[in-house]
C-alpha positions in Angstrom: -91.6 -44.8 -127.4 -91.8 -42.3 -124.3 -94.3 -39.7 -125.0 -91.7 -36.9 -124.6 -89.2 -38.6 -126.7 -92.5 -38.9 -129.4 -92.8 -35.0 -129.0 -89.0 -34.2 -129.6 -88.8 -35.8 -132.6 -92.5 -35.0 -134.5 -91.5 -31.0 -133.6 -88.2 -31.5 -135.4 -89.8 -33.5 -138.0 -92.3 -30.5 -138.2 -89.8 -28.0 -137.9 -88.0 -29.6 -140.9 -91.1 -28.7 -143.4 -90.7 -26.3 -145.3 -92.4 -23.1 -143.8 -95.5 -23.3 -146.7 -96.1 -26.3 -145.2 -96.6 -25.4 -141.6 -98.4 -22.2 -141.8 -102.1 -23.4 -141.1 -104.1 -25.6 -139.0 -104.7 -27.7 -142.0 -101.3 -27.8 -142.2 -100.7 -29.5 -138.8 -103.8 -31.4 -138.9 -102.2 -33.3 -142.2 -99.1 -33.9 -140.7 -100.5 -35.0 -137.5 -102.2 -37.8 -139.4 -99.3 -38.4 -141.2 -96.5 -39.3 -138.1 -99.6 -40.5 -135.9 -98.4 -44.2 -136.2 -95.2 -43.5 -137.0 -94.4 -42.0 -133.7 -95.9 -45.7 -131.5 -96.7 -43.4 -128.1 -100.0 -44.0 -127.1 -101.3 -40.7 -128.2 -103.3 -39.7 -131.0 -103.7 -37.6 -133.9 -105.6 -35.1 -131.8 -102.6 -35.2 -129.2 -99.8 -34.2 -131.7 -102.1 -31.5 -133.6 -102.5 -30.1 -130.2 -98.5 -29.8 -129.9 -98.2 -28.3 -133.8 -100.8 -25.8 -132.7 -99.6 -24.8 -129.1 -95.9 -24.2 -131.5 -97.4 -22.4 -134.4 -98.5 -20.0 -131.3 -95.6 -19.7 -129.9 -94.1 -19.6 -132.4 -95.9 -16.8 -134.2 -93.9 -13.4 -134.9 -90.7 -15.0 -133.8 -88.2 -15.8 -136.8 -87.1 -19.3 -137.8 
């Protein structure tokens, strides 16, 4: 799987958790090691924490 086609899809995976499960970066760091081999990229845990994190940023004050 492309990277960015790996990225899509574990955002809307993460998206898809309920928002007590994707508050903290204990939070991301769990699912990170959950979809790290589901998601066959070539990237890491560490890679796809980074992405959860960089959201939750972006994300922060915005509404859902």
């Amino acid at each position: 799987m492309k990277q960015v086609d790996a990225r899509r899809e574990i955002l809307r995976e993460w998206h898809a958790l309920p928002k007590e499960r994707r508050r903290t970066q204990d939070d991301a760091t769990r699912f990170a090691f959950t979809v790290v081999n589901k998601y066959r990229f070539g990237g890491t845990y560490q890679t796809i924490r980074a992405w959860l994190l960089r959201d939750m940023s972006l994300r922060r004050g915005s509404p859902d």
